[in-house]
C-alpha positions in Angstrom: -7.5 -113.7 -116.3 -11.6 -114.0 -117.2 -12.5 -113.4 -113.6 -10.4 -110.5 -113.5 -12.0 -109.4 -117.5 -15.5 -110.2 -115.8 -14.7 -108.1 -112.9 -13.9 -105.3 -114.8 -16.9 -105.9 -117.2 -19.6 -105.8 -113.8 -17.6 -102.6 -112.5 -17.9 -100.6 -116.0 -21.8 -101.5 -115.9 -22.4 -100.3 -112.8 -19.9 -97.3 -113.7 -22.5 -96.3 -116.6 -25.5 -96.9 -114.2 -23.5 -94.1 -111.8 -23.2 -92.0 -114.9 -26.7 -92.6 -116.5 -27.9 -91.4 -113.2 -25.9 -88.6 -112.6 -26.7 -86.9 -116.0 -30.5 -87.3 -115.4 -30.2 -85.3 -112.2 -28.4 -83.0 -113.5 -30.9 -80.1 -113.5 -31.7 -81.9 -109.3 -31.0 -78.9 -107.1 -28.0 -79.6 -104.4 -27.0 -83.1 -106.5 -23.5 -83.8 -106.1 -22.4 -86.3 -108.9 -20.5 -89.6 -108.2 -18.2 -92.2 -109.4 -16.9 -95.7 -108.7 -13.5 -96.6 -107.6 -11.9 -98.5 -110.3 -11.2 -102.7 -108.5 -6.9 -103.0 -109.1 -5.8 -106.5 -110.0 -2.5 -108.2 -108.9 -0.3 -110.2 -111.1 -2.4 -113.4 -111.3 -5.5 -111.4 -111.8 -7.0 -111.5 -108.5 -8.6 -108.1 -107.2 -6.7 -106.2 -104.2 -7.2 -103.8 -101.8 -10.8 -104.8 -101.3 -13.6 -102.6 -100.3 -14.3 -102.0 -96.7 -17.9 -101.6 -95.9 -19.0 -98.0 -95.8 -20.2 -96.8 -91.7 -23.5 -95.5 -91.1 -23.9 -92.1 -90.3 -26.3 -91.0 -88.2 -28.1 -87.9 -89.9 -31.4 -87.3 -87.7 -31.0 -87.4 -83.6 -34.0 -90.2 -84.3 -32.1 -92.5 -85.7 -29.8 -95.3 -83.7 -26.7 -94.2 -83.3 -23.6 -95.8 -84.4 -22.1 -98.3 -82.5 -18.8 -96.1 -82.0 -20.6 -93.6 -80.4 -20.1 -90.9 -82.8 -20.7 -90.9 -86.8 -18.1 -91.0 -89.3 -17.8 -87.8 -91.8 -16.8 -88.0 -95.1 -17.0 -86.8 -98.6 -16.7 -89.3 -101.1 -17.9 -86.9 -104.2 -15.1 -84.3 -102.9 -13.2 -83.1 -106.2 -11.2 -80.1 -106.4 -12.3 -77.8 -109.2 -16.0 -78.5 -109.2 -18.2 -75.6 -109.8 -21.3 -75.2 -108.4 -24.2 -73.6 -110.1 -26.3 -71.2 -108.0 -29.0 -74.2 -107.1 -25.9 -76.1 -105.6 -25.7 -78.9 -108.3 -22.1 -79.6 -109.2 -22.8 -82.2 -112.3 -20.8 -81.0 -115.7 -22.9 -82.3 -118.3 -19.7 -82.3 -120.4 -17.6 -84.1 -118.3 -20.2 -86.8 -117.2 -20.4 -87.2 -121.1 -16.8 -87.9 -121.5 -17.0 -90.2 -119.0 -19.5 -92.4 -120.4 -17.7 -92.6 -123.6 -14.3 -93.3 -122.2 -15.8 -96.2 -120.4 -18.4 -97.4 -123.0 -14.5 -98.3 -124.8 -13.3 -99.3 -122.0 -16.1 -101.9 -121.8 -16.0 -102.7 -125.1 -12.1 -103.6 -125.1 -12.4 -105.7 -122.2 -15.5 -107.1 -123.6 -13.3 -108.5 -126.6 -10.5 -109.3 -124.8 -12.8 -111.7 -122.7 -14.0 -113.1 -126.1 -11.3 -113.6 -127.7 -9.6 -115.7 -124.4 -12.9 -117.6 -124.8 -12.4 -118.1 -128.3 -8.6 -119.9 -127.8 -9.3 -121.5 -124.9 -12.0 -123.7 -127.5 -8.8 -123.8 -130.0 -6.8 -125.4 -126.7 -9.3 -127.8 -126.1 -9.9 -128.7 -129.5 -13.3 -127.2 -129.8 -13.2 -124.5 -131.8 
């Protein structure tokens, strides 16, 4: 259960490092905004469904291509509903903001969950 509390505290960390950045670009021209995938846990705490690396894509014909032959195309910051203002930059102030706050308590929940498992297992051992 800690390794899965510390995974979670790591991933809401880097979370508000996404979020910090994507409210200081948010005047950038053509700056789509992103977001993290949240890790899932199975019953013993472990995290499942790992990440698979992300492929290269080849975006200049000077660059090596990739070693499938062609490049992969996706959109990971593709969100139905997201309105663009007239420079191209899709980042709601108000929603980033939301954000942030949901998971500055998210953080702090898990951050005294982890503490307080701490804290009994000193009680268990008898140092507490």
């Amino acid at each position: 259960m800690l390794s899965a509390l510390r995974t979670k505290m790591q991933w809401h960390q880097e979370r508000q490092r996404v979020l910090a950045e994507n409210v200081s670009n948010s005047d950038t021209p053509n700056f789509k905004p992103k977001d993290l995938v949240e890790p899932k846990f199975d019953a013993t705490g472990q995290a499942v469904g790992g990440f698979a690396p992300l492929s290269l894509a080849r975006t200049s014909t000077a660059h090596i291509a990739p070693a499938s032959g062609e490049s992969a195309s996706f959109d990971q910051n593709r969100k139905v509903g997201f309105l663009t203002r007239p420079a191209g930059n899709a980042v709601s102030l108000e929603e980033e903001m939301l954000k942030v706050s949901a998971n500055q308590m998210d953080y702090a929940a898990a951050t005294s969950l982890y503490g307080k498992s701490l804290r009994l297992l000193k009680t268990a051992i008898g140092k507490g």
